[in-house]
Structure formats: structure tokens, C-alpha cells
C-alpha positions as CSV (number, residue, x, y, z in Angstrom):
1,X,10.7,-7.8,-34.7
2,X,7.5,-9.1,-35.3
3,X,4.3,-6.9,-34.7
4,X,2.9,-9.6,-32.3
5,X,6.5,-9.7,-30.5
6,X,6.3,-6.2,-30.3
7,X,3.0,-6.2,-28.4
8,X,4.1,-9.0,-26.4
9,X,7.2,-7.2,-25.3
10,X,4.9,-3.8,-24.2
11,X,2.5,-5.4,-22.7
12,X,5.1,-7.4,-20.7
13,X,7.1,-4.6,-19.8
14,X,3.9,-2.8,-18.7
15,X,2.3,-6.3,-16.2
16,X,5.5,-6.4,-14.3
17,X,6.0,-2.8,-13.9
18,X,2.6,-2.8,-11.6
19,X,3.3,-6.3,-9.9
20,X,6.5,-4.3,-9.2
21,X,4.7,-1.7,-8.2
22,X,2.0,-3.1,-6.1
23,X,4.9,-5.0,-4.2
24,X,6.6,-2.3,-3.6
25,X,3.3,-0.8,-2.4
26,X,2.6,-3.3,0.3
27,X,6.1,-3.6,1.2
28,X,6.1,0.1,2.3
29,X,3.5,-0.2,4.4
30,X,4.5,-3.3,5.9
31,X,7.7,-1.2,6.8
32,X,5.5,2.1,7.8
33,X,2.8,0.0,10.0
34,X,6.0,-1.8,12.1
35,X,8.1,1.1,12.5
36,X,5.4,2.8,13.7
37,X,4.2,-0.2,16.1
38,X,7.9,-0.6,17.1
39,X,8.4,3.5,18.3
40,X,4.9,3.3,19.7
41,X,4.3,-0.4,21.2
42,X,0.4,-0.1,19.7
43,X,-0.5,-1.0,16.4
44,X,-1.2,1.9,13.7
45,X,-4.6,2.2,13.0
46,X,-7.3,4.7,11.2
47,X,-8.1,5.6,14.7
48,X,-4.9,8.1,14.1
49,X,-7.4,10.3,12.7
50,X,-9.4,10.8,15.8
51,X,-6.6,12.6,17.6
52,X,-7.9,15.1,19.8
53,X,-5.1,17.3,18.7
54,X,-5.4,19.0,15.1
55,X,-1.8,18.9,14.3
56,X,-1.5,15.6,15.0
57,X,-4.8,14.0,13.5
58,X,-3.1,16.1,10.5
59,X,0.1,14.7,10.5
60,X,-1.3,11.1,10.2
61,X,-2.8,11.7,7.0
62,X,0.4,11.4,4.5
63,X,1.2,7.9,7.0
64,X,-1.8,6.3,6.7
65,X,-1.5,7.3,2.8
66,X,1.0,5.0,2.5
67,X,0.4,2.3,5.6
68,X,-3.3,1.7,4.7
69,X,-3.1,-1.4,2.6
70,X,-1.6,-3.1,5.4
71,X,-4.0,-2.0,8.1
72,X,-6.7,-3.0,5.8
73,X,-5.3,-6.8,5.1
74,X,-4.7,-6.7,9.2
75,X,-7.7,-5.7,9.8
76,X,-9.9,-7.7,7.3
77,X,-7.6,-11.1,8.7
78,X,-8.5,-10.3,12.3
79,X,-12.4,-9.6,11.7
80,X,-12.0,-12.9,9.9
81,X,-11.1,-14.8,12.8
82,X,-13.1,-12.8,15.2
83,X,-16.4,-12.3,13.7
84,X,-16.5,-14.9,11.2
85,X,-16.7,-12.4,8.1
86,X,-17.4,-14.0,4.4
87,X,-15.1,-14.4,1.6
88,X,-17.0,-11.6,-0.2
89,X,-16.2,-9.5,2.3
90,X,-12.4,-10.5,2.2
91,X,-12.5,-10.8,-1.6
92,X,-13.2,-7.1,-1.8
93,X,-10.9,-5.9,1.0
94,X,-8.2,-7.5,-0.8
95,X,-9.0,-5.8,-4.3
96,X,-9.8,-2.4,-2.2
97,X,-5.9,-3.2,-0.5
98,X,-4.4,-4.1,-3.6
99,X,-5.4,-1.1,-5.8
100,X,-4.4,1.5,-3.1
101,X,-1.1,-0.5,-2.8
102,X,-0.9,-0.4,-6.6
103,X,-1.4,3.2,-6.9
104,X,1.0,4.6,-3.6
105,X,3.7,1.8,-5.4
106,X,3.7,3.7,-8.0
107,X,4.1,7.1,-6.3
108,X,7.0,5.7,-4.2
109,X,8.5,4.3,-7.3
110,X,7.9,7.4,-9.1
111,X,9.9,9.2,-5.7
112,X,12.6,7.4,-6.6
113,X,13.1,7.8,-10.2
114,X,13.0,11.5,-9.3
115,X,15.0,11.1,-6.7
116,X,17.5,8.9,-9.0
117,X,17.4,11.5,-11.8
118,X,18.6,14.6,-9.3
119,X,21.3,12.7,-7.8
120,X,23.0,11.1,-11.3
């Protein structure tokens, strides 16, 4: 194998693991945001934090962990529409969405190799 092949092949490897990863990221909270709008009838929302009960402002925090790059696309498509917002604006709520997909993809993915590993 050829040192250029080689590089090629690692850095291949490497691209596809986080596109895999950041789709798995958004896909998870695509799944977390309408479970949760489906038990509740109300969309999730960082408002979750701002329960007047301690326990359960809490207990949102590992949820919107995970559901946050979808509430952050939702919400940055709506204020779109609504108030007009620029592409800027967009442009960086998409890279701010994308990176925390990214990184809770990987987490999730990690869970499961973990997971994998205990089981086989």
C-alpha cells in the first residue's frame, strides 16, 4: 500500500465516522424532541429549565443534552419565518447545531460500542 493510499484510507475512515456521527446526533434528538412532544402534546423547549420544581428543572438537563440540536434548527426555522432573521444568523445556528450534534453522536455512538462490547 502506497503512503498516499494509506492517508487516503485514514482520513477516509476518519470523515465518515463524524458524518456518521453527526447523523446519528441529530437523529437522536429528532427521536427525543417527538417522543417528548408525543407523551406531552407541547413541544420540548429550553424553557424545561425554568421549572418551578428543582427535581424537575434537574432532570431536564441530560434531555435537552441530547435534544438540543433539534430545538435549535426548530427554533432558528421558525424565528426565520416569524421575524425575518438573516442568513448569518441561520448560518451560525446551523454550525452551533451541527457541532453539538457532532459531539452528543459521538457519545451515543460511543454508548453503544460499550454497550456492544459488554453484551458480546
Amino acid at each position: 500500500m502506497t503512503p498516499e493510499a494509506l492517508v487516503f484510507s485514514l482520513i477516509w475512515s476518519d470523515s465518515v465516522r463524524s458524518l456518521l456521527d453527526l447523523a446519528l446526533g441529530f437523529a437522536v434528538a429528532g427521536m427525543l424532541c417527538s417522543g417528548y412532544q408525543l407523551l406531552t402534546m407541547q413541544p420540548a423547549s429550553f424553557r424545561l429549565l425554568n421549572e418551578p420544581e428543582r427535581n424537575r428543572a434537574l432532570a431536564a438537563v441530560p434531555f435537552l443534552l441530547f435534544a438540543a440540536p433539534f430545538i435549535i434548527i426548530r427554533n432558528t426555522i421558525r424565528g426565520a419565518r416569524i421575524e425575518g432573521r438573516s442568513f448569518g444568523f441561520a448560518a451560525l445556528a446551523a454550525f452551533l447545531a451541527g457541532f453539538w450534534s457532532l459531539m452528543s453522536g459521538t457519545v451515543v455512538a460511543s454508548a453503544f460500542q460499550a454497550v456492544g462490547r459488554l453484551v458480546a
